[in-house]
C-alpha positions as CSV (number, residue, x, y, z in Angstrom):
1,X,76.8,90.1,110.2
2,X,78.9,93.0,111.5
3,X,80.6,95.5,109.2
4,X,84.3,94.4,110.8
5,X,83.0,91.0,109.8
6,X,81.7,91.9,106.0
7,X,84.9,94.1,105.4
8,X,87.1,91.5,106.6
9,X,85.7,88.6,104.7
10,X,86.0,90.8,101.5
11,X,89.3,91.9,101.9
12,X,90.3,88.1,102.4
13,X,88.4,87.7,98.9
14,X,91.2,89.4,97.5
15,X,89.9,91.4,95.3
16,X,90.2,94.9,94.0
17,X,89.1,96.5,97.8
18,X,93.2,95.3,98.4
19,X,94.5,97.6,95.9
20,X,92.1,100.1,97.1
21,X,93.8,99.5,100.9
22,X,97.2,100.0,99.1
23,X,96.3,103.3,97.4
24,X,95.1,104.7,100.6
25,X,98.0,103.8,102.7
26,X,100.5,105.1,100.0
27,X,98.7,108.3,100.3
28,X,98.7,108.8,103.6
29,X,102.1,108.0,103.9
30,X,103.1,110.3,101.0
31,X,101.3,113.1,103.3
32,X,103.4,111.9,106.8
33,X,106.1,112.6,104.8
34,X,105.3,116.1,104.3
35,X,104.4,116.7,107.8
36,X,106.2,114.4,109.9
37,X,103.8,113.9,112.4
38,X,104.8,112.5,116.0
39,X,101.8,112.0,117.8
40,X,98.5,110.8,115.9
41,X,95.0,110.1,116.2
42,X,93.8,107.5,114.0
43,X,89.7,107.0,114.1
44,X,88.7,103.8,112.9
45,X,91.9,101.6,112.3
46,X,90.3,98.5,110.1
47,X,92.1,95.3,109.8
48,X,95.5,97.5,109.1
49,X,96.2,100.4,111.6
50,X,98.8,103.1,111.2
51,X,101.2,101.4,113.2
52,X,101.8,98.6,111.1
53,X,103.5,100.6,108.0
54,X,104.2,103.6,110.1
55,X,106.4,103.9,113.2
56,X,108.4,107.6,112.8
57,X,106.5,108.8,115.4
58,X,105.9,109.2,119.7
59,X,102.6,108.0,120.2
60,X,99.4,106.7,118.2
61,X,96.0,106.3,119.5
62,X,93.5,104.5,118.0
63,X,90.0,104.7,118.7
64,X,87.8,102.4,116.9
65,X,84.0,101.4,117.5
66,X,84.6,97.4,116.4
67,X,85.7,95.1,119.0
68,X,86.6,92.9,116.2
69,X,88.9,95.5,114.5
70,X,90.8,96.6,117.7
71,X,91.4,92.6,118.7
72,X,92.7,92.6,115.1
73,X,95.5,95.7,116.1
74,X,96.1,94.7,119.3
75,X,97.0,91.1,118.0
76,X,99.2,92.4,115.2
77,X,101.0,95.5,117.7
78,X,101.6,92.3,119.8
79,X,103.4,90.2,116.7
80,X,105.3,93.8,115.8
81,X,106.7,94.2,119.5
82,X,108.0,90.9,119.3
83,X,109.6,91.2,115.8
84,X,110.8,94.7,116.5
85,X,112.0,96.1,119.3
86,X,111.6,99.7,118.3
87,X,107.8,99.0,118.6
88,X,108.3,98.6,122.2
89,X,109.5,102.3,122.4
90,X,106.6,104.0,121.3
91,X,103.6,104.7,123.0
92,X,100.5,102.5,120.9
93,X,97.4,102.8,122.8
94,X,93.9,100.8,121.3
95,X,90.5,102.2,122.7
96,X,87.2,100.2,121.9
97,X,85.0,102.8,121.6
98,X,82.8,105.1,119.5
99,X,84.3,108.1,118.6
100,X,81.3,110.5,120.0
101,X,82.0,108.8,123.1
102,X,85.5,110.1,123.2
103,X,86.5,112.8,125.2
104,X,89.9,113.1,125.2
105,X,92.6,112.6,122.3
106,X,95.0,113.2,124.4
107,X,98.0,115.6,124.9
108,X,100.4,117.0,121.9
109,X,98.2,115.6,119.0
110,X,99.9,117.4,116.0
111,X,97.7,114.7,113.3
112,X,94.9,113.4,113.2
113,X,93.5,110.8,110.5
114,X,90.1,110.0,109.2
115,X,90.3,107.4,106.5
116,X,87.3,106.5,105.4
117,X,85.0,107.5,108.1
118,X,82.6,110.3,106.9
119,X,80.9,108.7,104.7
120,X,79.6,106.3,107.3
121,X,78.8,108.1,109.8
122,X,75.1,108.7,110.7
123,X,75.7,112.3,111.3
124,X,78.7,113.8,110.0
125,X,77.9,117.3,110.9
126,X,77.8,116.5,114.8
127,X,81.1,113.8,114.4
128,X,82.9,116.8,112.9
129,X,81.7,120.0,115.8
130,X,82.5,117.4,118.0
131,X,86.0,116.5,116.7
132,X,86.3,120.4,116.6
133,X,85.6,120.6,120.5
134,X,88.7,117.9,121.1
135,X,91.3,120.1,119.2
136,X,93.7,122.7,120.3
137,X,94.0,123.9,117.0
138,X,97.5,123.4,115.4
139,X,96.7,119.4,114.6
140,X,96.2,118.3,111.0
141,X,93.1,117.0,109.8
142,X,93.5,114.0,107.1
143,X,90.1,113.0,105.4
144,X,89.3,110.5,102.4
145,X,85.7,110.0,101.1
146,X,84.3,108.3,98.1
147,X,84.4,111.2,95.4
148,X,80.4,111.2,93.9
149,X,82.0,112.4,90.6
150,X,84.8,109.6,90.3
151,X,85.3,108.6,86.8
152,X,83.4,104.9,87.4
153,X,80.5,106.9,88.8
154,X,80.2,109.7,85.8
155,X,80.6,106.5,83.2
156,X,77.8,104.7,85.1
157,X,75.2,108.0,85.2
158,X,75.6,108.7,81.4
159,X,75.1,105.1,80.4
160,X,71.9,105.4,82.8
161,X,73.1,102.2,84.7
162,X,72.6,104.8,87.3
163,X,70.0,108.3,88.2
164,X,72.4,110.4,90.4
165,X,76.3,110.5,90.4
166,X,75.8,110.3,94.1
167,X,74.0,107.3,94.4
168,X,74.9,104.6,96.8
169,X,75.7,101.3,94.8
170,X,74.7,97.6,96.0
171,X,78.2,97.9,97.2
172,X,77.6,100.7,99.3
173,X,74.2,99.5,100.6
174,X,75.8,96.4,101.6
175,X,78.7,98.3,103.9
176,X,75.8,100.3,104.9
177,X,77.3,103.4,103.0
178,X,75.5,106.6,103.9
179,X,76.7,109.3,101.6
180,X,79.1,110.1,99.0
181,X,80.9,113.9,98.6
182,X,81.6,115.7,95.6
183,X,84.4,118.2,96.4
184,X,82.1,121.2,97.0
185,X,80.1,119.2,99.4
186,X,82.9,118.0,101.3
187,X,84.4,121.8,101.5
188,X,81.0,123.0,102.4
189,X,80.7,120.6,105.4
190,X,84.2,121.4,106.4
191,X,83.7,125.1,106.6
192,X,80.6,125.3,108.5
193,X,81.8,122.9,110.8
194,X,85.0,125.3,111.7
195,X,87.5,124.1,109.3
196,X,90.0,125.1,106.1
197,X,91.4,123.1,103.7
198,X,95.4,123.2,103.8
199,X,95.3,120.7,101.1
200,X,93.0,118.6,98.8
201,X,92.7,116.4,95.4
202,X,91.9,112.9,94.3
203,X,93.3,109.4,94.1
204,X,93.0,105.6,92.5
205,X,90.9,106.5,89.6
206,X,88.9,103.3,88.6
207,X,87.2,103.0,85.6
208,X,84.9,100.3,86.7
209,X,82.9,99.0,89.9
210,X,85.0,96.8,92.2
211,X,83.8,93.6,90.8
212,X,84.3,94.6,87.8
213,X,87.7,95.7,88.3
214,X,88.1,92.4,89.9
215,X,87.6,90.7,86.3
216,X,90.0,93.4,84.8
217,X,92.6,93.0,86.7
218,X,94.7,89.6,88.5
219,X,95.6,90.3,91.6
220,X,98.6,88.4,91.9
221,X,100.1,89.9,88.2
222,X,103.1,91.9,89.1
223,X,102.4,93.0,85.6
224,X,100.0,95.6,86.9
225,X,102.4,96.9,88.8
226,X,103.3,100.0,86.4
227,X,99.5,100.5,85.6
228,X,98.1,100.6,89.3
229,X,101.1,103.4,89.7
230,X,98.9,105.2,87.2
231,X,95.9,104.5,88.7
232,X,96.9,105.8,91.5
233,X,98.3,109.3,90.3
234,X,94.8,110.1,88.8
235,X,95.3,114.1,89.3
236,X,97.8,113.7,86.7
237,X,95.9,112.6,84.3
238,X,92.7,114.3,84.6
239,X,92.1,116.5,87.8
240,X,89.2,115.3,90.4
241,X,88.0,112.2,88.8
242,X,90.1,109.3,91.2
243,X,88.1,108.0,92.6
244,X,88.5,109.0,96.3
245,X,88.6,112.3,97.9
246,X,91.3,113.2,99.9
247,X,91.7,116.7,102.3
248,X,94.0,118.0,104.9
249,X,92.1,120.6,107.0
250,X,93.0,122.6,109.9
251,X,91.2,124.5,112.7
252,X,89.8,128.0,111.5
253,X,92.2,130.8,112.7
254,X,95.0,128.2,112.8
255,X,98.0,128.7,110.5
């Protein structure tokens, strides 16, 4: 079974991977808001691309590896066209291929997003010098990873449930994870591969794995509403433990 194929059956489960979605989205659009960007890069799209919950922009470009995912954004850029008009002004363009095979992001990128990418790439050293080779310089850089010292993960090592912090879970063996970051080894990697970091902290802290959130929490309560707002602001309540990582980084030398 592909990965487009085991993400999308588990999303459809829905379980706590939706509220994980929802989390990721709102913090990405909390950054566009910020920076207003007009023309983006998104690599990798999933089953939701930018486009669907954000359209205050030129262009987007997508370029995403999974035939399955990009027939997934073209058939929902094709619903959105005919619902909306204003879809139909900007300029949405879907490319199925790997991003080392991409040599072009095309002209006036000022953003570019990487949601949940480095951690499944084989070599994120050579993804990132290549990105590097593709950008003028002024773009924003938007990166989320899963953080190694999330709260779920510290509560698993000191029970002993598991050896290393940054150990990849059944979960993560099953979506053919390859790494998890803690902060310092996500800056590290981002400096020698020509970047700075403009911005950085840590979302959806999550006490428990994903099925075991799954048991905590129903879905469909609009009781949880209040508490997954919490979850969600996790800096707030103790700084670095959420239990993603999230970065904006820039080009060295660029302001």
């Amino acid at each position: 079974m592909s990965y487009a194929s085991k993400y999308t059956s588990d999303l459809n489960k829905e379980g706590f991977e939706k509220s994980m979605v929802a989390f990721r989205r709102r913090q990405i659009l909390q950054i566009f808001s910020r920076y207003n960007p007009k023309n983006i890069v998104e690599v990798g799209c999933g089953t939701e691309p930018i486009f669907c919950w954000y359209n205050e922009c030129k262009t987007i470009r997508i370029i995403e590896r999974s035939k399955e995912f990009c027939e997934i954004a073209l058939s929902e850029l094709n619903r959105l066209k005919n619902l909306d008009h204003e879809y139909s002004k900007m300029n949405i363009s879907i490319m199925n291929t790997s991003f080392e095979d991409c040599h072009d992001l095309g002209s006036n990128i000022d953003f570019v997003v990487l949601s949940s990418i480095l951690h499944e790439v084989d070599d994120v050293e050579i993804f990132l010098h290549h990105l590097r080779t593709l950008l003028s310089g002024g773009e924003h850089l938007y990166i989320n990873v899963p953080n190694a010292n999330s709260l779920h993960r510290l509560i698993a090592y000191h029970s002993g449930m598991i050896h290393n912090p940054a150990e990849i879970s059944e979960r993560g063996d099953f979506f053919e994870t390859k790494r998890v970051f803690t902060f310092e080894q996500l800056a590290e990697l981002v400096d020698l591969c020509g970047f700075h970091i403009v911005d950085h902290g840590t979302v959806a802290l999550k006490p428990f794995t994903h099925s075991q959130m799954d048991k905590v929490f129903d879905q469909e309560n609009n009781d949880n509403d209040k508490l997954f707002d919490g979850l969600f602001y996790s800096d707030k309540i103790i700084s670095g433990i959420g239990s993603e990582i999230w970065m904006i980084i820039k080009v060295n030398g660029a302001v």
